[in-house]
N, C-alpha and C positions, 0 to 999 in steps of 0.2 A: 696550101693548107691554111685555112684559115684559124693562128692562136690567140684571135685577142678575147678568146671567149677560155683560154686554159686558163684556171689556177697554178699559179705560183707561189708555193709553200714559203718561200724568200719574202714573199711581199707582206709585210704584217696587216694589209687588211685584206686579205684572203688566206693566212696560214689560219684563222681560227675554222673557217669552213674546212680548209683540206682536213683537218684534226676532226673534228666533229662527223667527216663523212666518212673516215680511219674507222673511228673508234663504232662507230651501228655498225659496220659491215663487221665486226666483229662477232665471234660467236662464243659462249661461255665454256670454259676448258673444264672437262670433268676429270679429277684427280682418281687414280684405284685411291679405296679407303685407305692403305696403309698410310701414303702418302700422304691425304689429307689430314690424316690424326699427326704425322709430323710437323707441316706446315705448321697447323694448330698447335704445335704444342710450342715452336721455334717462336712465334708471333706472343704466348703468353709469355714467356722467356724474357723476353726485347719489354714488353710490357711492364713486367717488374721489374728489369732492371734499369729500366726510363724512370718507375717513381722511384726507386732505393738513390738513384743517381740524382734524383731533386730535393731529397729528403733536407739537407743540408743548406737549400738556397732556398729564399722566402721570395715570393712572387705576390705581389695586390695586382691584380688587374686593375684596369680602368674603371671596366661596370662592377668593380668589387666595392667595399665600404662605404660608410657614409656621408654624403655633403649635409653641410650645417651651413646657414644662413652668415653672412657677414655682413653686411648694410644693402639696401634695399637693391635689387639687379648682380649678386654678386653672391657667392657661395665659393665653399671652401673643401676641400678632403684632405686630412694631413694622413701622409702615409709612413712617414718615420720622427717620433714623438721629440726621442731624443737629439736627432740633428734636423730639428724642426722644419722638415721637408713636409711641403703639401706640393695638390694641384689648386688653381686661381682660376675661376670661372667668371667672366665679364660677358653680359647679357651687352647689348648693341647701347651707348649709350650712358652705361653705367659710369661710377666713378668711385676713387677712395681716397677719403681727403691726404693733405700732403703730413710726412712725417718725418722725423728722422731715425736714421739707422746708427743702432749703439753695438750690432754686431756684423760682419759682414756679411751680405746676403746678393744670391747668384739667383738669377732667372734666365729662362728659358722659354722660347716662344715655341708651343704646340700649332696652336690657329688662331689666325687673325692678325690684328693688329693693334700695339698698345702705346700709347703717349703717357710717358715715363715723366714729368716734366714738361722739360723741352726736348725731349730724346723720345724717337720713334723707331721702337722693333719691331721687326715682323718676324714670321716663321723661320724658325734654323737660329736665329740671332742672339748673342748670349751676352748679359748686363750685368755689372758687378756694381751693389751699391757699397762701398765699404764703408766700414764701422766711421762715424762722425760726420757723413755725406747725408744730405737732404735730398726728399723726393718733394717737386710741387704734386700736382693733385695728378694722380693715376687715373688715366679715363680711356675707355674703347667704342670711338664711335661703330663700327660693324661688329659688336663683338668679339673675344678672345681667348685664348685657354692657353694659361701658361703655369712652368713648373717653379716654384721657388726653395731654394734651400739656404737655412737660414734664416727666416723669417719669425716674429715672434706671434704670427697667425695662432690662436690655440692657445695663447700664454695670458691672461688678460691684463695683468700686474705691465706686464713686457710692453702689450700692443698701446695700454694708456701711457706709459711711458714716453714711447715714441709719438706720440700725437700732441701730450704736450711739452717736449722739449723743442718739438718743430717748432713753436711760437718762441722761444728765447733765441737771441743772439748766441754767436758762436763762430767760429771759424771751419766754415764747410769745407768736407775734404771731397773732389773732384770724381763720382763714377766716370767706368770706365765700359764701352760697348764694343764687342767685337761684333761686324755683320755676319751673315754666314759664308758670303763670299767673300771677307778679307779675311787676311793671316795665314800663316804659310802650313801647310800639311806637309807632314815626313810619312815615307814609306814604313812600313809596318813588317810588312807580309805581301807575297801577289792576291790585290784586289782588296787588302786593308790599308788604312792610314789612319792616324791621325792627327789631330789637331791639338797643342797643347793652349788651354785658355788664362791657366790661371795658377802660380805656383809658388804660394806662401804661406806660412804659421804651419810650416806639416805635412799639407794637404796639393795635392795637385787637383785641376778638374780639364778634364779633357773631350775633345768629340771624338767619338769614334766610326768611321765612315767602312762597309761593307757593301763592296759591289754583289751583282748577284751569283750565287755559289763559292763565296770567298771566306774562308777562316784561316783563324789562329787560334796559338795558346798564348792567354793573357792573365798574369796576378791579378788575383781579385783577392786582398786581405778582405779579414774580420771587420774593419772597420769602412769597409768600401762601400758604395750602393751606388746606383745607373738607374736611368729612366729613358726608353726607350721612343725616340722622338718620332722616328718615321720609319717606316716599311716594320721587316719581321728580322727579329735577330733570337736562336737559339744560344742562350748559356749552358753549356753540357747539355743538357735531355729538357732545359726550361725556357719554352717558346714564351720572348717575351713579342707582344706589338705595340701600335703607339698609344702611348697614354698610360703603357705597363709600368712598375715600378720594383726593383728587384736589390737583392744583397744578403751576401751570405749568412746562412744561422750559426754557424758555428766557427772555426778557425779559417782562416781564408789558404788559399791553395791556389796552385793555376789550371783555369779551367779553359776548355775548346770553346769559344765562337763563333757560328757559323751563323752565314744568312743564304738562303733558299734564291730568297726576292731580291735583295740589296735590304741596306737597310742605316741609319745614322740613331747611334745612342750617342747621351753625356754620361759620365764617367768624374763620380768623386774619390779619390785614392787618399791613402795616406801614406806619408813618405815621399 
């Protein structure tokens, strides 16, 4: 018998045919009404208590809010005021001139690729410039989207500040870059880890890595927030994806984690 013409549901480039030719041979199941007014009533059920269960957690999507113009190829969306978190938009080429930093501030690479200086991140990679450290000029030849917390983006007093104390002398203190393949990850949970980045003044910042169909329960106080770097991570009943931005409204609590797909968020704590 000749098999090299069978599909093998094993083989990932023929498990999407086998599925596809599953699912047409398939025929629509007719419920008795009883039944289907249960269905129906179980599905709005799950429904409300999906939004009652989000009520408490504030999510900005990506294509949510507004970007604002920051020098010419470069635009801005801050998504939490008070701990001056935006997302950084770098058109191919762009640049912003060199400053310094009077508070500490953490970036994160979405896409692309960014020359810090003399320091080059790409995707996953996480940059701490701390308070009294200078940045040469910020520039992305292929363009770049990265997340920065910290920043005094949005403050104007703040941002001329740092632009001109970069021109006085001073004793620069040393950024620090984790790639995303170094540093050591602990076990979590089966199929969670993660990474701790950064652990002073209070505040911890960590990655947190979700293979696929993997959760836990993790503390997420009041003063926490996450931004969701790649694939699809659920906080209780709140899908976030990449570029999403999320943290509790009200008292913080420990909540369920779960990713579907896999998925890698950062993770700001306090304590």
């Amino acid at each position: 018998m000749d098999t090299k013409h069978l599909l093998d549901p094993d083989d990932p480039t023929t498990a999407r045919e086998v599925e596809d030719g599953l699912l047409e041979s398939l025929g629509p199941v007719h419920f008795p009404p009883k039944r289907a007014e249960a269905v129906k009533l179980r599905l709005l059920d799950r429904i409300r208590a999906s939004r009652e269960a989000g009520k408490d957690f504030i999510r900005i999507r990506f294509d949510e809010g507004e970007w604002e113009s920051l020098v010419p190829g470069v635009r801005v969306k801050r998504m939490q005021g008070d701990q001056r978190a935006a997302l950084l938009e770098l058109q191919p080429g762009a640049a912003i001139p060199f400053h310094r930093h009077h508070e500490d501030e953490e970036c994160l690479v979405l896409r692309g690729r960014v020359e810090l200086g003399e320091v080059s991140v790409g995707p996953g990679d996480y940059h701490l410039a701390p308070s009294g450290s200078r940045h040469g000029i910020v520039r992305s030849a292929g363009g770049a989207l990265i997340y920065l917390r910290g920043t005094p983006i949005g403050h104007p007093l703040a941002l001329a500040r740092d632009m001109i104390t970069a021109l006085l002398p001073g004793e620069d203190v040393v950024p620090m870059t984790i790639p995303r393949d170094e540093g050591p990850w602990a076990h979590h949970a089966p199929g969670v880890d993660l990474k701790l980045l950064r652990e002073d003044g209070g505040r911890r910042s960590m990655l947190l890595r979700l293979e696929p169909g993997a959760g836990a329960e993790l503390a997420f106080g009041a003063a926490d927030d996450c931004l969701q770097l790649e694939g699809e991570v659920s906080v209780d009943d709140v899908l976030l994806r990449a570029g999403d931005f999320g943290r509790p409204a009200g008292a913080g609590n420990h909540r369920r984690v779960t990713s579907a797909t896999g998925g890698l968020m950062f993770m700001s704590c306090a304590g």
